[in-house]
Residue, then its C-alpha position, 0 to 999 in steps of 0.5 A: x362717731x368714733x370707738x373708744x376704750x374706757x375702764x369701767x372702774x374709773x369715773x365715766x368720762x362720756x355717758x353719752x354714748x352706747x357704754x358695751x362692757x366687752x368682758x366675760x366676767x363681770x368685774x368685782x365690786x361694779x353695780x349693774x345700776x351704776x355701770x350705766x350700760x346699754x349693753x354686756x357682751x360677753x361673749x366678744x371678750x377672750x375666752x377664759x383659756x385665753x385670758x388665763x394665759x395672758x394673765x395681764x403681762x405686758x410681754x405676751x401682749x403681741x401672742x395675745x393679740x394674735x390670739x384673740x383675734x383668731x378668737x373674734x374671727x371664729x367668733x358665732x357672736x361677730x356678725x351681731x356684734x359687728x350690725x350693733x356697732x355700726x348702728x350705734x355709730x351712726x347716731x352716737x360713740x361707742x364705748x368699749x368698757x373693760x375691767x382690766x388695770x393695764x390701760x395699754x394691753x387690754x382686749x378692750x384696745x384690740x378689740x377697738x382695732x378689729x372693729x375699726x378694720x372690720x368696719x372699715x371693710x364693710x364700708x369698702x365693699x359697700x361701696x364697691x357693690x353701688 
């Protein structure tokens, strides 16, 4: 099964899969009924300092990714987070939503890499103890 992003403002390209809006706020003009989420997990989007900061400009992309990844890793919410995805994975995709415009620099598309490499971790070291 694999990660992917979508905004939540386009038409759905898979509404088979476990659809996790990854947003703190909820996005304007997007009906809780039509979103067709499984779940909303607010709390793994950046915080507002952070989002406010960034303000979506493509050149402090790389500061933002660095942040918001300091951001997950003191995260309280990641080791739930981190047990939901992986279960869902196993039976279907995962399909982080987000709201912003920018396809590109989101903290959709960072978040996706975090769980890759975190997950990824997870397998390893499973391994590792068997």
């Amino acid at each position: 099964m694999a990660i992917k992003c979508e905004r939540i403002y386009t038409k759905p390209a898979d509404l088979k899969g476990y659809r996790v809006l990854v947003d703190r706020l909820w996005p304007r003009g997007i009906s809780k009924v039509n979103a067709q989420l499984a779940s909303w997990e607010k709390e793994m989007g950046p915080t507002t300092e952070l989002r406010k900061w960034f303000n979506h400009e493509p050149q402090k992309f790389p500061e933002f990714k660095k942040r918001y990844v300091t951001e997950l890793d003191a995260n309280e919410a990641l080791p739930a987070f981190l047990d939901l995805i992986a279960e869902q994975l196993n039976d279907q995709d995962v399909i982080l939503l987000y709201g912003a415009k920018d396809e590109e620099h989101n903290q959709a598309i960072v978040l996706k890499a975090f769980l890759l490499k975190r997950l990824a971790d997870r397998v390893s070291a499973a391994r590792l103890t068997d």
